[in-house]
FIFIVO-460575 format. One line per 3 residues: number of its first residue (from 1); their letters; for each residue x, y, z of C-alpha. Coordinates in steps of 0.25 Angstrom, whole numbers, plus 5000, padded with zeros to 4 digits. Example, Ala and Ser with C-alpha at 12.3 -4.5 7.8 and 13.67 -1.06 7.14 Angstrom:
// FIFIVO-460575
1> AS> 5049:4982:5031 | 5055:4996:5029
END
This chain:
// FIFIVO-460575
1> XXX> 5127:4904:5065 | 5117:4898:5057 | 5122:4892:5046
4> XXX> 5118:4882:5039 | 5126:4868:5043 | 5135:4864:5035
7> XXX> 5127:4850:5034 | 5115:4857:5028 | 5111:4856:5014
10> XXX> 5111:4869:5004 | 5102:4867:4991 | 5104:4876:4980
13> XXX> 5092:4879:4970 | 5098:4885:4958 | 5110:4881:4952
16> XXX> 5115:4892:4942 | 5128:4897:4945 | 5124:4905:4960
19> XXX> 5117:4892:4963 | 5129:4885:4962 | 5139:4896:4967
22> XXX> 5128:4895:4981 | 5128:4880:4979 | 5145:4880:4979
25> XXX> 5145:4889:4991 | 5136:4880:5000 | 5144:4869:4996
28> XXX> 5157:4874:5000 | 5152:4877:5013 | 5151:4864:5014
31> XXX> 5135:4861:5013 | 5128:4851:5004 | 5124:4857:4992
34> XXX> 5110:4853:4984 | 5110:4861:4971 | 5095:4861:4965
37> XXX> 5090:4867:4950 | 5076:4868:4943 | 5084:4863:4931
40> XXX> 5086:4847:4930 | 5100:4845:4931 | 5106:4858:4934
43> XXX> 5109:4855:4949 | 5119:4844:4944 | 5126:4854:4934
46> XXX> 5127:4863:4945 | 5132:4855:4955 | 5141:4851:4944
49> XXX> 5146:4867:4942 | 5148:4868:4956 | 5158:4856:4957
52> XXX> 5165:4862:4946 | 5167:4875:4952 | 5173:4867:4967
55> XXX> 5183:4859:4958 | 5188:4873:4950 | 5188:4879:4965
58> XXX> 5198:4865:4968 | 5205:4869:4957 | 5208:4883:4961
61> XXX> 5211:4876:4975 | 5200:4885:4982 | 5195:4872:4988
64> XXX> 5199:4858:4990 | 5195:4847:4982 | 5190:4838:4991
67> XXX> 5181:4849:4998 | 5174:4850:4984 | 5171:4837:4983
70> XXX> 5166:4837:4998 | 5158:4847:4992 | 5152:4842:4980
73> XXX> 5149:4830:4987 | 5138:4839:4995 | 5134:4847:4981
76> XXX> 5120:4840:4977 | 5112:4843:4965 | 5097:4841:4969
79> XXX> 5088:4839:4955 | 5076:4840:4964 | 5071:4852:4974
82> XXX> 5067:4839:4985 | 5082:4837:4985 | 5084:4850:4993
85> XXX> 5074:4845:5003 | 5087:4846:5014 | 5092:4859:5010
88> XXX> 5095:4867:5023 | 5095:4879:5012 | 5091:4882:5000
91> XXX> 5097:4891:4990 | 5091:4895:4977 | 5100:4904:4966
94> XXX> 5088:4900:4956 | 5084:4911:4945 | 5081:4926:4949
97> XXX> 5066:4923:4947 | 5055:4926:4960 | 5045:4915:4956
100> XXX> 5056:4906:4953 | 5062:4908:4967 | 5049:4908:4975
103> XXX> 5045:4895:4967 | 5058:4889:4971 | 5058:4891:4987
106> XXX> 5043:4886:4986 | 5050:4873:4982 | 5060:4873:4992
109> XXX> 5052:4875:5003 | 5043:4862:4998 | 5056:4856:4998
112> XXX> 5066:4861:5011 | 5063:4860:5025 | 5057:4870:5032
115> XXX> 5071:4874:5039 | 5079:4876:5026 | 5084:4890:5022
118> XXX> 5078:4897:5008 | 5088:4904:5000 | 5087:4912:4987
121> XXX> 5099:4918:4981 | 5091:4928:4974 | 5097:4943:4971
124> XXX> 5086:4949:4966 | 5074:4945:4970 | 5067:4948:4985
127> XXX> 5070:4937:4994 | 5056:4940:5001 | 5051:4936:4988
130> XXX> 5056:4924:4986 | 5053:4918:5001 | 5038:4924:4999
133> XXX> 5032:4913:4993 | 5039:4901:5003 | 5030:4895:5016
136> XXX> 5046:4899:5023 | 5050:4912:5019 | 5057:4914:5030
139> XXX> 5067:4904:5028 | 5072:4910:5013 | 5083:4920:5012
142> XXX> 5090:4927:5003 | 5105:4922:5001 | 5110:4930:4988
145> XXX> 5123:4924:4984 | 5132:4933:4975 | 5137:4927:4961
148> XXX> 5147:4919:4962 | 5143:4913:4975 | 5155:4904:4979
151> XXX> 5163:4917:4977 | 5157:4929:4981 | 5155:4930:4997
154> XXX> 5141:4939:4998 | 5129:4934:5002 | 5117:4942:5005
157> XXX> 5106:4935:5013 | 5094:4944:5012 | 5081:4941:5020
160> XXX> 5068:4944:5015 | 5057:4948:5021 | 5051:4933:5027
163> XXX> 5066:4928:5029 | 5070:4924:5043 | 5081:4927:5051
166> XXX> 5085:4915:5054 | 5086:4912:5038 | 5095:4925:5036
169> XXX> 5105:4922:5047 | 5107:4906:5043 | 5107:4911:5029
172> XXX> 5119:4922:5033 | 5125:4913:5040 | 5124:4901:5031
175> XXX> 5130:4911:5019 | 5143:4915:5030 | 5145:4900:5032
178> XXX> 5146:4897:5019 | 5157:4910:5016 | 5150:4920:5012
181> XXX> 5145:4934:5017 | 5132:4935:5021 | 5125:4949:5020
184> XXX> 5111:4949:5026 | 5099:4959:5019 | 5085:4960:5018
187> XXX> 5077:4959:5006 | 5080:4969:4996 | 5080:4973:4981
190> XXX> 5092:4969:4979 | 5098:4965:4991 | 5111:4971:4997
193> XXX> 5122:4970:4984 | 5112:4973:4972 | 5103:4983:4980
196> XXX> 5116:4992:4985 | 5123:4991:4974 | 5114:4998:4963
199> XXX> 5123:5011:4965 | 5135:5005:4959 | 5129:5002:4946
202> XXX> 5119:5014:4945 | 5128:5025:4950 | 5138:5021:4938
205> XXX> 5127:5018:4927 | 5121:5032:4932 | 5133:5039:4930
208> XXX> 5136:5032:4916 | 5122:5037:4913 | 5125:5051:4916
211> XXX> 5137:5049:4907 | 5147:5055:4918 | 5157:5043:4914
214> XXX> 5157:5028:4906 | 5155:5015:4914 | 5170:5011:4911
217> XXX> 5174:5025:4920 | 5161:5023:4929 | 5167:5009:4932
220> XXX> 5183:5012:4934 | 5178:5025:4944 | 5169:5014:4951
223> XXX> 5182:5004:4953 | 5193:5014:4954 | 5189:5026:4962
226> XXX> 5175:5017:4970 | 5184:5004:4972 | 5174:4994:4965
229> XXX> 5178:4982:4958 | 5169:4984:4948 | 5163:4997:4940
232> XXX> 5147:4995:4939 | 5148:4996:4924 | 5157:4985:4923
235> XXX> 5152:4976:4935 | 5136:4976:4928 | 5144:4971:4914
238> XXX> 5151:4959:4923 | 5135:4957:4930 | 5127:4958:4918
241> XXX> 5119:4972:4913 | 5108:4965:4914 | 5111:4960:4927
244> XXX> 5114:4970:4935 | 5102:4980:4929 | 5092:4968:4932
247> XXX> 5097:4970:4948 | 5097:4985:4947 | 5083:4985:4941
250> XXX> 5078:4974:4950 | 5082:4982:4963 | 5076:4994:4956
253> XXX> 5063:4989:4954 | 5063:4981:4970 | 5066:4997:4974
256> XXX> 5055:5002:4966 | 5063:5008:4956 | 5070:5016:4967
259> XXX> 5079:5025:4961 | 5093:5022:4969 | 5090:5009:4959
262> XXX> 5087:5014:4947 | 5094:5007:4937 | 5102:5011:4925
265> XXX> 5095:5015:4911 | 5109:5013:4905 | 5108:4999:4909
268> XXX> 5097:4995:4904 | 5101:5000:4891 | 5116:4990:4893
271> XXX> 5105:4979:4897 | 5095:4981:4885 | 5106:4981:4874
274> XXX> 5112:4969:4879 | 5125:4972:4883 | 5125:4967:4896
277> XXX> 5140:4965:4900 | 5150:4954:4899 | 5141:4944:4897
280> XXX> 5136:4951:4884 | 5150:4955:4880 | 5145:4971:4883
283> XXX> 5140:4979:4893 | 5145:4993:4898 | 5156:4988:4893
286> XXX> 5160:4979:4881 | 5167:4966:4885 | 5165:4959:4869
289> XXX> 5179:4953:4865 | 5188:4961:4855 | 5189:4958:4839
292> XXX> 5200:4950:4843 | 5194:4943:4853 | 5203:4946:4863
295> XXX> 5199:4952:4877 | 5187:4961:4879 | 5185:4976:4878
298> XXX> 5180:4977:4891 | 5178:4990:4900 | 5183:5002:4895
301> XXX> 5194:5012:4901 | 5188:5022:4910 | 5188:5037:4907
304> XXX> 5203:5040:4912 | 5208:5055:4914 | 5220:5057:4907
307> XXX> 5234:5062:4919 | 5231:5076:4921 | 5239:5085:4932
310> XXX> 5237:5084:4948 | 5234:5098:4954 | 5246:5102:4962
313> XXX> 5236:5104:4974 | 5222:5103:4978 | 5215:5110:4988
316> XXX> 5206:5102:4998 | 5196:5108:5005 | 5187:5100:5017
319> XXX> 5184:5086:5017 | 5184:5078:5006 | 5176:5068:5012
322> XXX> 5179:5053:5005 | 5188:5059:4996 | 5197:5063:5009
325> XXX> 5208:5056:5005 | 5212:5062:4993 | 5221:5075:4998
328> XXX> 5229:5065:5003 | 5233:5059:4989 | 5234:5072:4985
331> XXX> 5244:5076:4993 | 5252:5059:4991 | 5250:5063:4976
334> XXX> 5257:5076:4978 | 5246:5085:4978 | 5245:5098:4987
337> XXX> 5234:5098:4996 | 5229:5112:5001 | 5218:5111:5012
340> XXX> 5208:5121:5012 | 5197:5125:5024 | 5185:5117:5017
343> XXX> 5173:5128:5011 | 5162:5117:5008 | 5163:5101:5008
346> XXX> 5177:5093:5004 | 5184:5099:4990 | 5197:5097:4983
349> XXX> 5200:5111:4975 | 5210:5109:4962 | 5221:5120:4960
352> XXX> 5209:5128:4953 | 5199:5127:4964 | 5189:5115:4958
355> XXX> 5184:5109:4967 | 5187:5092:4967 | 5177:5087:4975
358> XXX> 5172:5070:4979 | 5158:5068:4972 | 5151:5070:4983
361> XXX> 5137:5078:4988 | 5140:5091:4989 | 5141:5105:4977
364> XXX> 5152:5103:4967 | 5157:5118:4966 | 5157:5119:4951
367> XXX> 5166:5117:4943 | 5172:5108:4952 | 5175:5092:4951
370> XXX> 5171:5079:4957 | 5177:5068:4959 | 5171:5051:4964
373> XXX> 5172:5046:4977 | 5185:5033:4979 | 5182:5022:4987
376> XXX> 5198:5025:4992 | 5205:5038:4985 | 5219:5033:4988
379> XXX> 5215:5020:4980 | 5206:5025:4970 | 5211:5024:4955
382> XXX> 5201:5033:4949 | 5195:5044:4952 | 5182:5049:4943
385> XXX> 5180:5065:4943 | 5170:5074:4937 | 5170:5088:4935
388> XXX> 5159:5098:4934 | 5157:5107:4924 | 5165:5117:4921
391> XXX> 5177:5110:4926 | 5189:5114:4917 | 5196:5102:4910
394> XXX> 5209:5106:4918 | 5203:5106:4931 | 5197:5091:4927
397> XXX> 5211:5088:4925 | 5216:5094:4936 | 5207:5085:4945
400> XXX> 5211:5072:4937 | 5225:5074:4939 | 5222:5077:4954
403> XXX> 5217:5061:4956 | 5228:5057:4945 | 5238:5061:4954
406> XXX> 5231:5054:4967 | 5233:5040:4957 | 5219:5041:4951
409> XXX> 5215:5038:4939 | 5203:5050:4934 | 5190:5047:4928
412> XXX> 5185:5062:4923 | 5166:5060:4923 | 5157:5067:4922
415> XXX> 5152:5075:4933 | 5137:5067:4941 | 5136:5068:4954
418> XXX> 5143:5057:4962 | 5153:5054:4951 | 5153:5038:4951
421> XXX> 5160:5031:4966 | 5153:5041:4975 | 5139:5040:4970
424> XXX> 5138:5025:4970 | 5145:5023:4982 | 5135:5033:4987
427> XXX> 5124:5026:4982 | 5128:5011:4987 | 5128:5018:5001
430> XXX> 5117:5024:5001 | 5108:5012:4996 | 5118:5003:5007
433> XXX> 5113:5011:5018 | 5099:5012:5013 | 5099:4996:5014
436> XXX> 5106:4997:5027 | 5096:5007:5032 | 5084:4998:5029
439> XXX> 5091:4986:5036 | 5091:4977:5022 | 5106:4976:5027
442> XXX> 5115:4978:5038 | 5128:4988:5032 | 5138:4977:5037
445> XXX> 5130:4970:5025 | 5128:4979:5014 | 5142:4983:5014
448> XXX> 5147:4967:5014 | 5137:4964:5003 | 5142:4978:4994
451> XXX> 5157:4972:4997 | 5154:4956:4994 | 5142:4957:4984
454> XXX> 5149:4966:4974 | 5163:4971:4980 | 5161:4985:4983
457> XXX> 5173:4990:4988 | 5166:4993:5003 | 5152:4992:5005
460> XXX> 5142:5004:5003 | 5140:5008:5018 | 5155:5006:5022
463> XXX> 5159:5015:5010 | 5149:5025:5015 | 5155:5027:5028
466> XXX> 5167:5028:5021 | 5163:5041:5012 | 5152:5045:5024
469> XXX> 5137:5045:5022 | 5136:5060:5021 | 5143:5058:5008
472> XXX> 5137:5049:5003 | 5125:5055:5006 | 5129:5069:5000
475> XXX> 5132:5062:4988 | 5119:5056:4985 | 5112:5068:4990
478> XXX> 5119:5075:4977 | 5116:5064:4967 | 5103:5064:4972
481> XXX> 5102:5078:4968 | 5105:5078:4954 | 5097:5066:4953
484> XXX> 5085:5066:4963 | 5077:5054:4960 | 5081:5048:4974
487> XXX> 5092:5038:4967 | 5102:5046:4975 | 5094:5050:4986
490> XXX> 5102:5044:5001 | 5095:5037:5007 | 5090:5041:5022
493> XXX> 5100:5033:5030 | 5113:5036:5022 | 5107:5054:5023
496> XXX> 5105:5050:5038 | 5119:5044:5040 | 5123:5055:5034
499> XXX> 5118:5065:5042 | 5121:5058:5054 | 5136:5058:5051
502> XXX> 5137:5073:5049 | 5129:5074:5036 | 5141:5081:5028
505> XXX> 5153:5075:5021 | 5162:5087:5022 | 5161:5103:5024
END
């Protein structure tokens, strides 16, 4: 273990609100704390907000009282950058500027002792960057804290190119000893939680873009059918439009504008007219108070089908794959199941011989009906479908009142390749494996940063084993059909696991 001692002294350059949350956290593990700002005064008004926030934390009894004030006796506003000459580690939360950073470290190195541990809680900028102008580099390390610090447990600790070993493990370890979960990575655009988690925003603005379905829909299928806590449309308005297309377009233009990243037009359009979420009072969606002034309007209800009849039988034929499950509710919702010899990959026939088929890679007889991939069929509350063209309406309500009667709620879009759940679960595991496959992390790791950085419901690779890489694969090899600009293309370490296991999904 090489953790810092609990004797050592943690300085904090920065004090905005991740300053003092990184500040808080050092301090409940029981270091001394020295809070340090540019700005005259502003390391007392800190220090001042993070006394406030132990004494609410009292208050709530989620820790004693006389363990805050053990605490606050060891929390140290330092007015002058000599002050921090002692600091066994130094962490800076200071504006997301390279200049500023590399200006900053300069200082600290003038200041700290040869054996103290740099380390910037940028999450945009490349940590090699910031340690290239120091005498040290190898002593700096990424330590990206996730907002709010005292409350969300991820931490990735990313080496850059110069960074030692030595510096990664007691910043790993000094990051577990202080209760959170440390993720190790290499410097990357992005990182691990905003490099693999592109997809989920651009596969649901893409499919808004092709007008298959709204963003109140796009984000209920997400929650309902995917299992996330949060549709994309409705997540970027809590974070900010301008936000979140500032990352997307920053890790864009570190890949040299590689497609898998290229961000949304529709965006920029929400980002140029202003309306860039709650904190504007409008976003995707309009969250301004009503004429009475009571309540907000608020997201929209989803697109809903309306009850419709279950078939009295439906007639599988071969493996369904991921969507294995569902004869099985069929037959606990009363449903006939006739099995049939398979002729071709997994299918579900209605009464009228149309094909129900898992958005997937393979031909869609036409006409014939889609419907998304569910993170759990049983659990599932929504279901989206798509039919092709041709499809009579009666047929369409057929296969609504088919996943009404298995307890699900039906959400009739547009028929694009993937439908909404498969093709971003696809696409997260395709760039996680990619990252895993250049060794910027190990797949212990990018799975725990995807669950802790931003609550996915598994992590990419796990959730890929579930559905098998061959569907994954198949899936993007379709999409990347009908769009072949390389955004959909697998990359060559999700084809080859996918060969390995047997190539195919079903037959």
């Amino acid at each position: 273990m090489t953790a810092l001692d609990r004797n050592s002294t943690v300085a904090v350059v920065g004090v905005g609100t991740m300053g003092q949350g990184i500040a808080q956290v050092a301090l409940l593990a029981g270091h001394r704390v020295l809070l340090h700002d540019a700005v005259p005064g502003r390391a007392q008004v800190a220090a001042d907000g993070v006394a406030g926030r132990l004494d609410r934390l009292v208050g709530k009894g989620r820790i004693g009282a006389t363990d805050v004030k053990d605490a606050l006796a060891r929390l140290i506003p330092a007015e002058s950058s000599a002050d921090l000459a002692g600091a066994a580690l130094v962490v800076e939360a200071v504006v997301e500027d390279l200049v500023v950073k590399q200006a900053l470290f300069a200082e600290m190195e003038a200041v700290v002792g040869d054996d103290c541990l740099l380390a910037t809680n940028t999450s945009s900028l490349p940590v090699t960057a910031v340690a290239g102008a120091l005498r040290l580099p190898g002593r700096l390390v990424g330590l990206h804290f996730f907002n709010p610090a005292p409350l969300l447990p991820l931490v990735e600790v990313v080496a850059g190119a110069a960074t030692d070993a030595s510096a990664v493990a007691t910043a790993c370890d000094t990051a577990e000893a202080w209760g959170k979960t440390p993720v190790r990575c290499t410097d990357t655009p992005g990182f691990l939680v905003n490099r693999i988690a592109r997809p989920f925003y651009a596969e649901a603005l893409r499919v808004y873009e092709e007008r298959a379905a709204d963003p109140a829909t796009i984000d209920a299928v997400l929650r309902e059918c995917g299992g996330f806590a949060m549709g994309p449309f409705e997540l970027t308005d809590l974070i900010g439009q301008d936000v979140n297309e500032a990352v997307t377009r920053s890790v864009w233009e570190a890949f040299f504008h590689d497609p898998k990243f290229t961000p949304s037009l529709a965006q920029r359009r929400l980002v140029e007219s202003g309306r860039l979420g709650r904190k504007t009072g409008r976003g995707w969606f309009d969250y301004a108070r009503d004429a009475g002034g009571a309540g907000t309007v608020g997201q929209p209800a989803p697109h809903t089908a309306e009850p419709a009849l279950a078939p009295p039988y439906i007639v599988v034929r071969g493996d369904l794959g991921p969507a294995g499950a569902l004869p099985g509710l069929a037959r606990e919702a009363g449903i006939e199941v006739r099995e049939e010899e398979p002729a071709g990959s997994g299918v579900i026939a209605l009464p009228d011989g149309t094909p129900l088929r898992l958005a997937d890679g393979h031909p869609m007889p036409k006409p014939g009906i889609r419907f998304d991939l569910a993170l759990d069929y049983r659990t599932a509350s929504r279901i989206a479908v798509a039919p092709c063209d041709g499809v009579h309406a009666d047929v369409v309500d057929t296969a609504v009142g088919f996943f009404q009667a298995l307890g699900k709620e039906v959400s009739v879009i547009g028929d694009v390749p993937g439908l909404i759940v498969a093709r971003t679960v696809a696409m997260l595991a395709d760039l996680a494996t990619d990252a895993v496959s250049r060794q910027i992390a190990s797949a212990q790791d990018v799975d725990t940063a995807m669950r802790l950085g931003v609550n996915y419901p598994l992590g990419p690779l796990e959730w890929c084993e579930r559905i098998s890489a061959a569907y994954v694969r198949d899936l993007l090899d379709v999409l990347h059909l009908s769009c072949p600009t390389g955004r959909y293309a697998p990359c060559r370490e999700l084809r080859r696991r996918a060969d390995a296991a047997g190539g195919v999904i079903s037959s």
